[in-house]
KEVEXPA-475549 format. One record per residue (C-alpha): residue number from 1; residue in three letters; z, x, y. Coordinates in nm, 3 decimals, padded with zeros to 5 digits, always signed. Layout:
KEVEXPA-475549
dofi_tise_w_u_v
NUM_ALA_Z_X_Y
...
END
This chain:
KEVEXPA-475549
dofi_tise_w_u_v
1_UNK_-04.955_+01.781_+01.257
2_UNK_-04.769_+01.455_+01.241
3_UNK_-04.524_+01.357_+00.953
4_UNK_-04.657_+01.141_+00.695
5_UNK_-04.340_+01.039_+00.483
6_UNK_-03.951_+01.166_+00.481
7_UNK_-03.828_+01.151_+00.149
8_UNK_-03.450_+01.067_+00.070
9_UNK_-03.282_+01.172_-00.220
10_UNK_-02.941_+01.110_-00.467
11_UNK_-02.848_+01.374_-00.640
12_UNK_-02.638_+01.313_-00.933
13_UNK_-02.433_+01.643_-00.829
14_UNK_-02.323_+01.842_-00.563
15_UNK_-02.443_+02.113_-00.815
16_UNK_-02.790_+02.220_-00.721
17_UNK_-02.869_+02.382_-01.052
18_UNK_-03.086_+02.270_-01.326
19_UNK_-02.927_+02.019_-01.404
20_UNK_-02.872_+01.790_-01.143
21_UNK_-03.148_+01.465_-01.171
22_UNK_-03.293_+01.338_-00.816
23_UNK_-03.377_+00.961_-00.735
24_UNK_-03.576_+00.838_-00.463
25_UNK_-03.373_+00.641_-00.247
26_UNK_-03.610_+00.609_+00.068
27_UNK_-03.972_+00.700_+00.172
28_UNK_-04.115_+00.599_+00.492
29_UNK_-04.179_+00.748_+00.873
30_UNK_-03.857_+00.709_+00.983
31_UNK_-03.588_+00.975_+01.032
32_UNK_-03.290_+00.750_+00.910
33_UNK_-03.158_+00.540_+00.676
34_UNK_-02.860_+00.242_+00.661
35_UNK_-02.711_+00.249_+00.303
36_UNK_-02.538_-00.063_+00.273
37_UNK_-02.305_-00.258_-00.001
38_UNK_-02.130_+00.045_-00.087
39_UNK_-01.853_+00.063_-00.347
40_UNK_-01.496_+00.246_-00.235
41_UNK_-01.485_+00.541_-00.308
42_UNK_-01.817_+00.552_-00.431
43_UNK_-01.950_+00.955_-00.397
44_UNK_-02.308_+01.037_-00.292
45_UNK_-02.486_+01.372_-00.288
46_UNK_-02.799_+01.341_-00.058
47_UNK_-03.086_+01.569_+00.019
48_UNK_-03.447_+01.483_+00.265
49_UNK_-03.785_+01.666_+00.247
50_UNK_-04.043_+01.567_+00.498
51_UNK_-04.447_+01.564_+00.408
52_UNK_-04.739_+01.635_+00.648
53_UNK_-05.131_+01.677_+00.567
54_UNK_-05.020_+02.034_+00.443
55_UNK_-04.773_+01.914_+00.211
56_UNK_-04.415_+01.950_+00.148
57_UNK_-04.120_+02.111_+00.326
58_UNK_-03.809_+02.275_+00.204
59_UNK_-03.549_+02.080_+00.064
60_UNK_-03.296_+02.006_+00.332
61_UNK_-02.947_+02.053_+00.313
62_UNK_-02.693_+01.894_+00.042
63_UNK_-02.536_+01.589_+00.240
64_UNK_-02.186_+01.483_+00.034
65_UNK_-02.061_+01.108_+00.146
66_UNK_-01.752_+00.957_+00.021
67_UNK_-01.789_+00.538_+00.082
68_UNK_-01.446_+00.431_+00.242
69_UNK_-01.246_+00.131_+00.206
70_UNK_-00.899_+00.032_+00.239
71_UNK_-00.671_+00.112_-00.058
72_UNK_-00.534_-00.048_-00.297
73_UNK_-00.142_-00.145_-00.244
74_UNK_+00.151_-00.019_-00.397
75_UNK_+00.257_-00.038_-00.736
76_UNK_+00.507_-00.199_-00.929
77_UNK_+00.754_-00.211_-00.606
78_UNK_+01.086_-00.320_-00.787
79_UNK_+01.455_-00.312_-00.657
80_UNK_+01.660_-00.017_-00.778
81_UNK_+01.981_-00.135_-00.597
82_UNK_+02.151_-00.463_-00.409
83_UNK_+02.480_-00.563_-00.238
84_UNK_+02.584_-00.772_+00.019
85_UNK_+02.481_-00.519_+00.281
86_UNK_+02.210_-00.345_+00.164
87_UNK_+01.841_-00.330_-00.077
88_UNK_+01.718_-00.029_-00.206
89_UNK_+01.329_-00.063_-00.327
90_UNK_+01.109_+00.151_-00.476
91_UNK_+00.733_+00.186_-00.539
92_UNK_+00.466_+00.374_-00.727
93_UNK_+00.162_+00.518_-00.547
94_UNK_-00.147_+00.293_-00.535
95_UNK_-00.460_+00.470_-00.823
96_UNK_-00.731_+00.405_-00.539
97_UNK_-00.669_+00.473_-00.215
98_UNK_-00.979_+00.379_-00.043
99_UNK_-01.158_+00.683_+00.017
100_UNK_-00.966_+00.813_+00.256
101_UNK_-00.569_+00.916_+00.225
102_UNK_-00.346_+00.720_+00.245
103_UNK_-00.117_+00.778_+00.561
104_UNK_+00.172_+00.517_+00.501
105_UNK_+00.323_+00.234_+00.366
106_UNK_+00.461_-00.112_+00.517
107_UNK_+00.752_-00.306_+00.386
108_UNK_+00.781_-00.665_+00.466
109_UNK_+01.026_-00.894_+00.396
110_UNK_+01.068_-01.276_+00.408
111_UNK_+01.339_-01.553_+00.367
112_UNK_+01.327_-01.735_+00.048
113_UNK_+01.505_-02.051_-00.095
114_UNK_+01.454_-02.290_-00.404
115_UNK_+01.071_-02.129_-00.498
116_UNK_+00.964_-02.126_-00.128
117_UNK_+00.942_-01.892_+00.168
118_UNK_+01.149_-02.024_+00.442
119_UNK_+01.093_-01.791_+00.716
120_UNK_+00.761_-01.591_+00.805
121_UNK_+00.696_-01.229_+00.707
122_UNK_+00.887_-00.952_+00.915
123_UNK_+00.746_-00.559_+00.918
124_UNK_+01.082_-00.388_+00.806
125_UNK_+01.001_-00.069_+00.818
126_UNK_+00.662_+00.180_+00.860
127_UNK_+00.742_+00.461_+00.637
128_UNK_+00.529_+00.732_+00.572
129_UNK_+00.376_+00.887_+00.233
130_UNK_+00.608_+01.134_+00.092
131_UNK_+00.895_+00.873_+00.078
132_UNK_+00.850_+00.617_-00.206
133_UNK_+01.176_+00.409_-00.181
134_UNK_+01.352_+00.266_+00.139
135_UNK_+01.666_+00.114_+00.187
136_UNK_+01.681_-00.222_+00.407
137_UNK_+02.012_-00.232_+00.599
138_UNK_+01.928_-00.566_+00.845
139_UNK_+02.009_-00.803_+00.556
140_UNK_+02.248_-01.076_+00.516
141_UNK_+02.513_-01.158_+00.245
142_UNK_+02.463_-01.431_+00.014
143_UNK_+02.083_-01.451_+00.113
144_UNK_+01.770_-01.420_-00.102
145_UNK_+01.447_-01.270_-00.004
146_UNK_+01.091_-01.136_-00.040
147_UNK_+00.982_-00.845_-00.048
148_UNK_+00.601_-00.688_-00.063
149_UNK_+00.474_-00.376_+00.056
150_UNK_+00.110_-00.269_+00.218
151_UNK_-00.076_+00.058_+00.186
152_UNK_-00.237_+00.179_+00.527
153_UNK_-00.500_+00.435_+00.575
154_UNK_-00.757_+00.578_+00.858
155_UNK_-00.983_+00.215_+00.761
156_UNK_-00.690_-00.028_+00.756
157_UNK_-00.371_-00.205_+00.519
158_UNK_-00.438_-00.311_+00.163
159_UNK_-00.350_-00.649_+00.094
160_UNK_+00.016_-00.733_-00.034
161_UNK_+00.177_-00.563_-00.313
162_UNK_+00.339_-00.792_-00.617
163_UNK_+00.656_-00.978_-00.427
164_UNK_+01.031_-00.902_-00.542
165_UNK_+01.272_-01.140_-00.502
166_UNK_+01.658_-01.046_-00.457
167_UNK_+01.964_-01.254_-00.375
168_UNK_+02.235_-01.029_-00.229
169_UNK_+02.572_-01.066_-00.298
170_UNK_+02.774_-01.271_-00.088
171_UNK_+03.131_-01.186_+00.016
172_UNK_+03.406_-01.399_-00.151
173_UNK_+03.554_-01.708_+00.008
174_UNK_+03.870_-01.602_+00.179
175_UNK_+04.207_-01.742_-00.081
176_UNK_+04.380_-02.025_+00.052
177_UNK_+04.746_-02.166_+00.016
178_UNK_+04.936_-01.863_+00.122
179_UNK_+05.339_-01.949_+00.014
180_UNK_+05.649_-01.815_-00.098
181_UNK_+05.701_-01.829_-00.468
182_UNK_+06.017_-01.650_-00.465
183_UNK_+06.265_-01.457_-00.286
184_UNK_+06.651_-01.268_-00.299
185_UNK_+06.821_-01.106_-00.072
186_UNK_+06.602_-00.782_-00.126
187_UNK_+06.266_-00.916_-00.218
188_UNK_+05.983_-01.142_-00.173
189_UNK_+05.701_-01.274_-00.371
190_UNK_+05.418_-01.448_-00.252
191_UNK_+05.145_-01.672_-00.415
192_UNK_+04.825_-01.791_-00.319
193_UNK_+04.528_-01.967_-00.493
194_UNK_+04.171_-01.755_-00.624
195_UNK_+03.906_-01.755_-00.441
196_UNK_+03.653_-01.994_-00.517
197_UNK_+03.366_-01.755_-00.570
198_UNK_+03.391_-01.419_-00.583
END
């Protein structure tokens, strides 16, 4: 006896009580069906029952679908710490993360002078979930950058996090004008002028 119809159903559950409320998503002679414009992370609860000339069969099994996506990216990265040799940042974990875990996180970093980005973005460091702060030892004294962070999981990188800007401190200029200001026959004293910055 050939099939007449396969019926697709949401469920509004992946309880299969009472209470759970079916809609008819597809009918036709087809054994599948392309759901499309999904939302991330949406949840579905399926079900299909086929139809001959002698009616209905049972209820198939409960089908649960999560839609995936890539996540949102960190939050609120901000820097904890700064010096002329090192930046500490630190991060909050993104609310949606697409679906699917999130695996890791990428820290970027760029070169940045008067408002503008003088140097293109650089991949610092991969570091995996678990670890929500990094310190970036590859800087240089006296310099300012940019710094925004990605969330990565199994479908792909978020887009940018909000950017931080730091300037590390630079190292003073070295004090000039070394001479004697005084001496005896026991002792010496030396001057020299401040440095200009310090």
């Amino acid at each position: 006896i050939p099939i007449l119809n396969y019926y697709l159903y949401s469920v509004n559950s992946s309880d299969l009580g009472l209470n759970s409320v079916e809609s008819l998503i597809y009918k036709g002679t087809l054994n599948s069906y392309t759901f499309s414009n999904l939302k991330t992370s949406e949840k579905l609860f399926l079900r299909v029952k086929a139809e001959n000339h002698s009616g209905f069969s049972q209820i198939s099994n409960n089908f649960e679908f999560v839609a995936q996506g890539i996540p949102d990216p960190p939050i609120n990265p901000v820097i904890t710490n700064f010096s002329n040799i090192q930046v500490t940042i630190f991060w909050m974990m993104p609310l949606i993360n697409g679906g699917s875990d999130i695996n890791s996180f990428n820290l970027y970093r760029q070169m940045y002078s008067n408002g503008l980005i003088t140097s293109p973005s650089t991949l610092v460091q991969n570091i995996l979930v678990g670890t929500n702060t990094y310190t970036d030892n590859t800087i240089t004294s006296g310099s300012t950058y940019k710094y925004y962070l990605t969330s990565i999981n199994s479908i792909g990188e978020s887009i940018e996090s909000e950017g931080i800007i730091v300037t590390t401190i630079a190292k003073p200029s070295k004090p000039l004008n070394l001479s004697l200001f005084s001496r005896s026959s026991n002792s010496l004293t030396l001057l020299w002028d401040n440095s200009i910055d310090n």
